[in-house]
N, C-alpha and C positions, 0 to 999 in steps of 0.2 A: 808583832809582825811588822816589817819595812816596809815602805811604801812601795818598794822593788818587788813585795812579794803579792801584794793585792792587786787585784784587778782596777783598771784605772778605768771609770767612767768618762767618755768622754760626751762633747755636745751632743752627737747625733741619737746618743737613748736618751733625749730629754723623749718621754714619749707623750703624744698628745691625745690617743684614746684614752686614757685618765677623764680625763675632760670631759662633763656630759650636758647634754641642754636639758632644759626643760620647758613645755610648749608656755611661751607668752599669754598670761591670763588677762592679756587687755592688747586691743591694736590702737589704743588711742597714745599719744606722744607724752612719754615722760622718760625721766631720766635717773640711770640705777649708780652710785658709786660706791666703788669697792676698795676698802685698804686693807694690805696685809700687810701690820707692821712688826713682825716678826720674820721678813725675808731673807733666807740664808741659802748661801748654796758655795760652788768652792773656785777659787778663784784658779789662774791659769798657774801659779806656784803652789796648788793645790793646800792653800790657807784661806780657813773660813772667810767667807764675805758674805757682807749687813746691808740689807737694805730695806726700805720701807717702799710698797712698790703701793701708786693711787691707780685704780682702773673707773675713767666716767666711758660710764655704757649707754647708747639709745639702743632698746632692742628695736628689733623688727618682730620674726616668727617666734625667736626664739630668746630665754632668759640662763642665766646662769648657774647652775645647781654648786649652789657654794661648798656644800662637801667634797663636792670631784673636785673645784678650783684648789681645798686647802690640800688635797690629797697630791695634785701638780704639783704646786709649792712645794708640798715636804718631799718628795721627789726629787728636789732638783738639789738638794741637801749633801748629797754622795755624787753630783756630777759636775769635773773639770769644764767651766767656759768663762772665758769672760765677759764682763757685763755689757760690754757692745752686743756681744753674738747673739748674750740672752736675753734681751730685751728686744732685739729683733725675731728671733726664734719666736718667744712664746706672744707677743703681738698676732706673729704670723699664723700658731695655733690658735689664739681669739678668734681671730678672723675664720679661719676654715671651721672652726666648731659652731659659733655663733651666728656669724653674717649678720652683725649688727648696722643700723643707719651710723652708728658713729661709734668709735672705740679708740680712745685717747690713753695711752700707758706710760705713766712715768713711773722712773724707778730714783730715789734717796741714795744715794751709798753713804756708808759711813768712810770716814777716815780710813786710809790708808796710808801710811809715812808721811801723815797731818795734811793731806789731799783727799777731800770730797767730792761725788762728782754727782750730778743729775742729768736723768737721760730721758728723754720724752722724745713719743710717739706717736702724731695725732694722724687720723683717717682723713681727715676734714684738708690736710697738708697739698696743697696742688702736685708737688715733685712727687708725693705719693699717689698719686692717679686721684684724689679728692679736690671736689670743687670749691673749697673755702666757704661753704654756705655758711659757715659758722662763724660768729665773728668774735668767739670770746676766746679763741684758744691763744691768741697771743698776748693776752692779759690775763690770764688763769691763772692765780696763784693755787699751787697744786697741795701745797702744804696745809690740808684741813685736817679738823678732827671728825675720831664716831668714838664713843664711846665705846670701853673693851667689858 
């Protein structure tokens, strides 16, 4: 089948009820981080694109139900956006699902025509309505390990 004949997902079904919380089993201050280093989804010439995406979470009320989040990710797998849009898109579903005290998202790309690119998101950012309380986001190396 052509790409003329299938249905073309575009940004706007990234859908974010996917996405489910679950109540925070502590209100004392810590901090949760997330890598999905298998991120794929489809780029604006509707060719796979890779990336390793780091999520650092403070919650508040609410924690993360990591099988909704893998189930988002594989989701966005069959939908046309590019990674500017999507990285502000699904920040912006972080935020409406969660409502954490802090959510910082960067995303890895891989090569592209031997161009990589890195795109971060922090909460904490002033031009993003955040007070800069934080003072490590500007020396965060984002590139950690978890064990898979």
């Amino acid at each position: 089948m052509s790409s003329k004949n299938k249905m073309i997902k575009k940004f706007d079904a990234i859908d974010k009820t996917i996405l489910k919380a679950l109540p925070n089993p502590s209100q004392g201050a810590y901090e949760i981080k997330v890598k999905i280093p298998e991120f794929t989804f489809l780029g604006v010439q509707e060719q796979p694109d890779f990336a390793v995406c780091y999520l650092t979470f403070y919650p508040k009320n609410k924690i993360i139900e990591l099988k909704s989040l893998k189930l988002y990710a594989f989701h966005l797998r069959d939908i046309v956006v590019s990674y500017e849009r999507l990285i502000n898109i699904m920040y912006d579903h972080l935020m409406e699902v969660y409502d954490p005290t802090r959510l910082r998202l960067v995303m890895l790309c891989n090569p592209r025509g031997g161009i990589s690119s890195r795109l971060t998101i922090d909460y904490d950012w002033k031009i993003r309505g955040g007070k800069e309380e934080f003072s490590d986001w500007n020396q965060t190396d984002d590139n950690w390990s978890v064990l898979m």
